[in-house]
FIVEX-654874 format. One record per residue (C-alpha): residue in one letter; x, z, y. Coordinates in steps of 0.001 Angstrom, whole numbers, plus 500000, padded with zeros to 6 digits. Layout:
! residues N
aXZY...
This chain:
! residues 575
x525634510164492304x522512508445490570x519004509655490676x516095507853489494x512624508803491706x509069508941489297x505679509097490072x503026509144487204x499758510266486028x497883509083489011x497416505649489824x500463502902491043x503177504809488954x506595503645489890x510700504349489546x513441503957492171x516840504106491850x519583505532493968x523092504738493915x525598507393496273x522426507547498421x521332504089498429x518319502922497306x518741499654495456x515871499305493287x511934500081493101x509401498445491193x505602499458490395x504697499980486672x501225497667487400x504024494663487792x505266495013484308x502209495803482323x500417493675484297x497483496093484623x496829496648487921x497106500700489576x498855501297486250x499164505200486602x500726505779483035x504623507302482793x506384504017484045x508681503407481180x508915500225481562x509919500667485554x512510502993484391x513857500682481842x513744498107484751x516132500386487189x518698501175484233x518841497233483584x519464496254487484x521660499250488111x523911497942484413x523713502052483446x522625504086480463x519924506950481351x522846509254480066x524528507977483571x521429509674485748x522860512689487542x519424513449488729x515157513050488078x512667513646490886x508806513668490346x506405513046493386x504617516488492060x504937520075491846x502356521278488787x503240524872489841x501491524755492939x498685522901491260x498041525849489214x498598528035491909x495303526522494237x493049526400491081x491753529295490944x491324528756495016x489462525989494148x486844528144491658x486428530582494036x486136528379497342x483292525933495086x482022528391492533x478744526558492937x480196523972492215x481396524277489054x478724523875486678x477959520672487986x481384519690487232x481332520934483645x478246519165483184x479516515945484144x482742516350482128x479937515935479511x479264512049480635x483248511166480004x484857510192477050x487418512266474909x490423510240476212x488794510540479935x488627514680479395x492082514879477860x493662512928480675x491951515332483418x493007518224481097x496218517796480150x498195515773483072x499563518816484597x500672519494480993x501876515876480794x504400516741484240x505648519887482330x506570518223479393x508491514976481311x512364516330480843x512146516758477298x509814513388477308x512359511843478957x515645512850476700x512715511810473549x512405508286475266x515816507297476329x517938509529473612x519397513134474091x523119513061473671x526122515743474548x526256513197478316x522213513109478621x522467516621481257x520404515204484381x518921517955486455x514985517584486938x512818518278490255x509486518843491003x508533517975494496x505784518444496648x503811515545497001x503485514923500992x506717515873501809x507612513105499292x505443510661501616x507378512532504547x510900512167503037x509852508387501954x509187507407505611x511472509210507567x514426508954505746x514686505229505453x513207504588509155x516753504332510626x515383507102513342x517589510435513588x514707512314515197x510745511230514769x507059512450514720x505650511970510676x502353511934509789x501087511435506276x497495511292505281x496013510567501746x493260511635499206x495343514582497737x498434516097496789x498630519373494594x496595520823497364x497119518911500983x495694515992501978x497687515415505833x500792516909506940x502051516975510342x505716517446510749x508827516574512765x512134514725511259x515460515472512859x518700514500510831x518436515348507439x515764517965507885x511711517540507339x509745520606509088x506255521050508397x504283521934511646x500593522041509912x498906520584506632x495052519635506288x494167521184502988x491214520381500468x488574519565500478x489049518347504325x490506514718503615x490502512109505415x491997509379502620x488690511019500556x486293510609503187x487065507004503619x486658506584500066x483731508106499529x482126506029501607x483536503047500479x482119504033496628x478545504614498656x478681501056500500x479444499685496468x483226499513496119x485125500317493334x488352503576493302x490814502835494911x490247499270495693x487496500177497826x489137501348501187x491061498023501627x487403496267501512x485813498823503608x488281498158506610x487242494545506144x484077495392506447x483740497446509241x484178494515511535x480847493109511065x479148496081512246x478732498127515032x480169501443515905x478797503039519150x474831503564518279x472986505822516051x475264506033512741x478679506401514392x477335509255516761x475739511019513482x478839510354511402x480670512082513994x478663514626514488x479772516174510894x483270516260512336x485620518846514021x488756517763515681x491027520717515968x493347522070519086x496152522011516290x496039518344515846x494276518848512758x490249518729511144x487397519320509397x484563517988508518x480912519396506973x481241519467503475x477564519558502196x477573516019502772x480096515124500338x480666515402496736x483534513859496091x485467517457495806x483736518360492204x481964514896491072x483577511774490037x480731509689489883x479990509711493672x481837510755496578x478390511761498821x475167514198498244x471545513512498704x472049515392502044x474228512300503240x471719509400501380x468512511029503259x470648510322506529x472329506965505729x470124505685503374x470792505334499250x474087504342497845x474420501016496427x475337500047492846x477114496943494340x479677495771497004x477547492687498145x474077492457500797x474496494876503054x472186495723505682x472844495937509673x473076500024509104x475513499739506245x477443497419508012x477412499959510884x477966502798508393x481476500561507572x482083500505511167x481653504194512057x483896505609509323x486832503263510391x486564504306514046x486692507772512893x489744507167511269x490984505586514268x490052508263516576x491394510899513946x494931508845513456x495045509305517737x493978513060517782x496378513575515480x499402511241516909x498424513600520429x499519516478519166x502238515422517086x503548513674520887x503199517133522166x504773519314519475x507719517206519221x507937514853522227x509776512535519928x509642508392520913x509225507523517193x506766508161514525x506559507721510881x503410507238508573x503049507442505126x500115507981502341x497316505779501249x495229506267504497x498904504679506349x497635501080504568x495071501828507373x496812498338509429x493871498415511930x494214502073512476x497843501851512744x497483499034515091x495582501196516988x497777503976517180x501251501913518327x498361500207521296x498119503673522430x501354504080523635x501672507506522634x505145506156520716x507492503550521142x508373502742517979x506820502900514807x507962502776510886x505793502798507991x507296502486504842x505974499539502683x505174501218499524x503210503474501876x500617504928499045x501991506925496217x503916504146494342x506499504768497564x506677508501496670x509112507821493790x511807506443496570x510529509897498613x510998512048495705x514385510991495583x515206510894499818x514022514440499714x516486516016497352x519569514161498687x519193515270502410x516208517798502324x517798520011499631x521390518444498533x522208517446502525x523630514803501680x524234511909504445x521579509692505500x523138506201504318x519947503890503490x517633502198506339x515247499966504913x515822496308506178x513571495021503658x511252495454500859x512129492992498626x513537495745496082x512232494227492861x512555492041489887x514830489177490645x515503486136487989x517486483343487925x517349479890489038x517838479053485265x514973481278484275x512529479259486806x513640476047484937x513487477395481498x509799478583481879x509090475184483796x509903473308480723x508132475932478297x504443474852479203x505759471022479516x504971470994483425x506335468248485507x508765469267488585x511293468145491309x514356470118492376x514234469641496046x517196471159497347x517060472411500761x514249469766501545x511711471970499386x510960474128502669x510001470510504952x508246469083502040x505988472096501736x505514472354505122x503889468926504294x501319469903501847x500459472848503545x499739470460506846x497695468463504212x495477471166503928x496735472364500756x497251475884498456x500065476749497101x501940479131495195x505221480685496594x507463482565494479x510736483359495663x513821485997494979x513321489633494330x509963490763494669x508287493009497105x507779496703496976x504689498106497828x501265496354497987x501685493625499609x502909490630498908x505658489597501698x506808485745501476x508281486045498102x505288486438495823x502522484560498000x499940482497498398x500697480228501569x498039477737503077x497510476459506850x495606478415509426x494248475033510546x491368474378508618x488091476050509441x486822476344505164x490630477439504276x489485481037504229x486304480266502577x488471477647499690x491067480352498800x488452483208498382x485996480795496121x488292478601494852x491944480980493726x491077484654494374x487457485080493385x487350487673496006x484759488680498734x483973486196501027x483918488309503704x487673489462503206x490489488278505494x493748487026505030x496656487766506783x499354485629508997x502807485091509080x504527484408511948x508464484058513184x509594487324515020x510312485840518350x507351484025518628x504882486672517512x503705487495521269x502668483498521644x499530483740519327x499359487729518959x498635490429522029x501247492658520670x504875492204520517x506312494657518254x507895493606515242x505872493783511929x508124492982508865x505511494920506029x502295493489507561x500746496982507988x499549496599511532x496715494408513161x497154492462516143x494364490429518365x494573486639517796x495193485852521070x491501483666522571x493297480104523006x494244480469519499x491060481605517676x489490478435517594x492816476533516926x494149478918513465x490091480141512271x491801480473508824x493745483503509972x491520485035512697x488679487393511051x485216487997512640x486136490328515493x489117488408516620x492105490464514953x494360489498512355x496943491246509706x499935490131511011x503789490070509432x506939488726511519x509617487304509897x513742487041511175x516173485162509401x517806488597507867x514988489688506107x513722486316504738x515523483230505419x513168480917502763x510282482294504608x511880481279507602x512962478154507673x509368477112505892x507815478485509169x510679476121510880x509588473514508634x505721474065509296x506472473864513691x508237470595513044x504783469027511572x502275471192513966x503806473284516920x502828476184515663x505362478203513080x502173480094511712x500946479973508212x498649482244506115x499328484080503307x497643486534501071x499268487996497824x499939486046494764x497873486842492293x494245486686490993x491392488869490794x491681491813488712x495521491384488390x498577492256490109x500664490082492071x503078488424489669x506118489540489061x508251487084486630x508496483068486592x506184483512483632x503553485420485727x504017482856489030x503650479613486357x500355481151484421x498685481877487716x499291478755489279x498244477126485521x495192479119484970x494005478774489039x492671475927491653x496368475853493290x497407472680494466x500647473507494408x503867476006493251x506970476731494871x509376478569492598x512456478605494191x513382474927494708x511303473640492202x507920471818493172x504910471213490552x501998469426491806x498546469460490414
């Protein structure tokens, strides 16, 4: 059986492909087009899964969409009737937005309707073109995109994001092939909108913003004024679940800001920019990521309770939270925890698919995710013939490419990594990376001026072999997707400042020999030179683009930057 997983129409569209209940491919659209958050129908990412799997779309037994446009429509007129006031504001700001802007808000749930006959259109309707297509609900997608591939037969889920057709958080239980629902948060409470909103009032742009806000919120303070008048707008529910006062936020009927003048008069104006904030704002950053925190706890409690399961599984945008899921596995409330790479909704194609194999068809749980490099792969030959298309001189290293980078990298320089399939999922894992030593005290500083043209105030993560994670880090537990946050362990802080951001903590990703043997013996490599098999890395790519997916991408990048260095597979060009 064959079924190809879709989401679309939002933002990080994305296809995955499943072979007799194995998932074998997923890519983001963004990675193709090259425009990053690409929400249009992912043709391209289709055409991508067809190509690895070697199969016609005639061969697809089976479609599943990350949305259900039925219960869309059903909560609308909930939504006029709950915000009635609310409405002519929002038809008067319609006025503000272009034609294309107002036909895209109008016409997407028209856009899902139309997708099987799109589809047969696209790829050619023939007598063998008779694929069945499903509409799923959107956080049981997040559920079923966790759980399923976790490797756990019985676990705790949580999944928490702006919104999907009307939830925002569902709390449920996973136990074989079934996904129960014990309680959803619906709109307009939302936690993933919250935490956007006031990232868009500190300055930030969509959906970029949150990732900068958690940055942030380490260089303020959250136990005076702000945090205890943030909170105070705030219920935490016996049922594990929450509210908050509304008529302090817009962001349910206005695109243009996510807070009211009731919220400005308290925490002062919004800004137009995300650069010189003030000791309140910085504060504001703080408070809003400890509420997350303390919500992510409140609602781990009663999900410990209600199912008195040892595992838990997180999905949704708000599970990129690494410092609030850092929190939560510190706790102790679990002993193990999975969170699926592609945690936001590029990972909801793969759900959309999990869920109607063992949800609905019951079909046997086969897959565990043992890694996320699910991507585009190329060929040695490919590297070469790219190489020699923009007349760059290189060396084919061999097997001494991974000590003779550890080299440059102990010289203090950048460079460009681009290994094997690529990663699924936002970030970029040790085959599309930018690598550089956690030595240097103006490394951070150098990459963020000098390649990414990025926030100086923005961290960068660590990676670190498996088995030696609990040296430099104050928690053990393995970290293969780099979505939890760790302390940097004191005696280390001063020795790797590179790595270690401004309140001691650092985004941390383990490596084994199984899921990434290049990154591994480079590490090897690196603990030769120094002692230490610890190296930094932040994603491959510069600003305003995604990380790179083909030779093509990895060579213009390193061309078009202040990289020392590339890597592409064995191959070594030096600036």
């Amino acid at each position: 059986m064959i079924v190809l997983g879709l989401n679309a129409f939002g933002h990080d569209s994305s296809a995955a492909l499943i072979v007799d209940d194995v998932l074998v491919f997923a890519v983001e659209e963004e990675r193709l087009t090259r425009k990053k958050h690409d929400g249009q129908f992912p043709i391209n990412a289709i055409k991508a899964c067809l190509a690895f799997g070697k199969i016609k779309f005639s061969d697809i037994d089976h479609v599943t969409f990350f949305w259900n446009p039925t219960l869309t429509l059903k909560h609308i007129p909930h939504y006029f009737i709950k915000f009635f006031d609310k409405v002519p504001k929002l038809l008067k700001e319609q006025k503000s937005f272009s034609v294309e802007e107002n036909l895209g808000m109008l016409n997407y749930l028209k856009d899902m309707y139309a997708l099987p006959k799109k589809m047969k259109t696209l790829f050619g309707e023939t007598e063998k073109t008779k694929f069945e297509f499903h509409y799923m609900q959107h956080h049981m997608c997040h559920a079923a995109s966790t759980f399923y591939p976790s490797g756990f037969e019985e676990a705790a889920i949580l999944t928490i994001d702006g919104a999907g057709e009307w939830s925002t958080t569902l709390l449920g239980h996973g136990k074989g092939n079934r996904i129960a629902k014990l309680g959803t948060v619906d709109t307009p409470y939302s936690l993933g909108a919250f935490y956007q909103a006031i990232s868009m009032h500190l300055g930030f742009k969509l959906i970029e913003g949150p990732g900068k806000l958690m940055a942030l919120a380490s260089f303020g303070n959250a136990d005076g004024r702000i945090y205890k008048d943030l909170r105070s707008l705030f219920q935490f529910l016996d049922n594990g679940k929450y509210s908050f006062d509304m008529s302090y936020f817009s962001y349910h009927y206005s695109r243009k800001s996510g807070v009211t003048k009731k919220f400005t008069n308290l925490f002062g104006q919004s800004k137009t920019e995300g650069k010189n904030w003030n000791k309140a704002e910085y504060d504001l950053a703080a408070s809003a990521q400890r509420i997350v925190e303390e919500l992510f706890i409140h609602m781990a409690t009663y999900l410990k309770k209600a199912t008195n399961c040892k595992n838990i599984c997180l999905a949704g945008g708000v599970a990129l939270n690494s410092v609030a899921n850092g929190k939560l596995i510190q706790s102790g409330l679990f002993e193990n925890i999975f969170i699926q790479p592609a945690a936001g909704d590029s990972g909801t194609s793969l759900g959309s698919a999990l869920l109607l194999l063992h949800n609905e068809l019951n079909r046997p749980r086969k897959y565990t995710m043992k890694s996320a490099f699910l991507g585009m792969n190329y060929p040695t030959s490919k590297y070469e013939e790219e190489l020699k298309n923009v007349k760059l001189n290189y060396k084919d290293l061999g097997n001494s490419i991974y000590s003779e980078t550890a080299k440059i990298l102990n010289e203090g320089k950048i460079i460009g990594w681009f290994q094997g399939a690529m990663e699924y999922g936002p970030r970029a894992l040790g085959n599309r990376s930018i690598l550089a030593s956690p030595f240097p005290a103006d490394m951070k500083d150098k990459i963020n001026s000098r390649i990414k043209f990025r926030e100086g105030f923005r961290p960068f993560a660590a990676i670190v072999n498996e088995e030696e994670c609990s040296k430099y880090f104050t928690f053990h537990l393995p970290n293969p997707y780099m979505l939890l946050v760790y302390g940097v362990k004191e005696e280390y802080q001063k020795l790797m400042p590179a790595i270690t951001h401004v309140d001691g903590t650092v985004r941390i990703q383990t490596v084994n020999t199984d899921e990434n043997p290049q990154m591994y013996q480079l590490l090897e490599a690196f603990k030769v030179i120094t002692g230490h098999p610890v190296v930094l890395n932040t994603s491959f790519n510069i600003k305003g683009e995604p990380i790179v997916c083909s030779p093509k991408d990895a060579i213009r990048s390193f061309v078009e930057s202040d990289l020392d260095a590339l890597v592409i597979g064995n191959f070594l060009v030096k600036k």
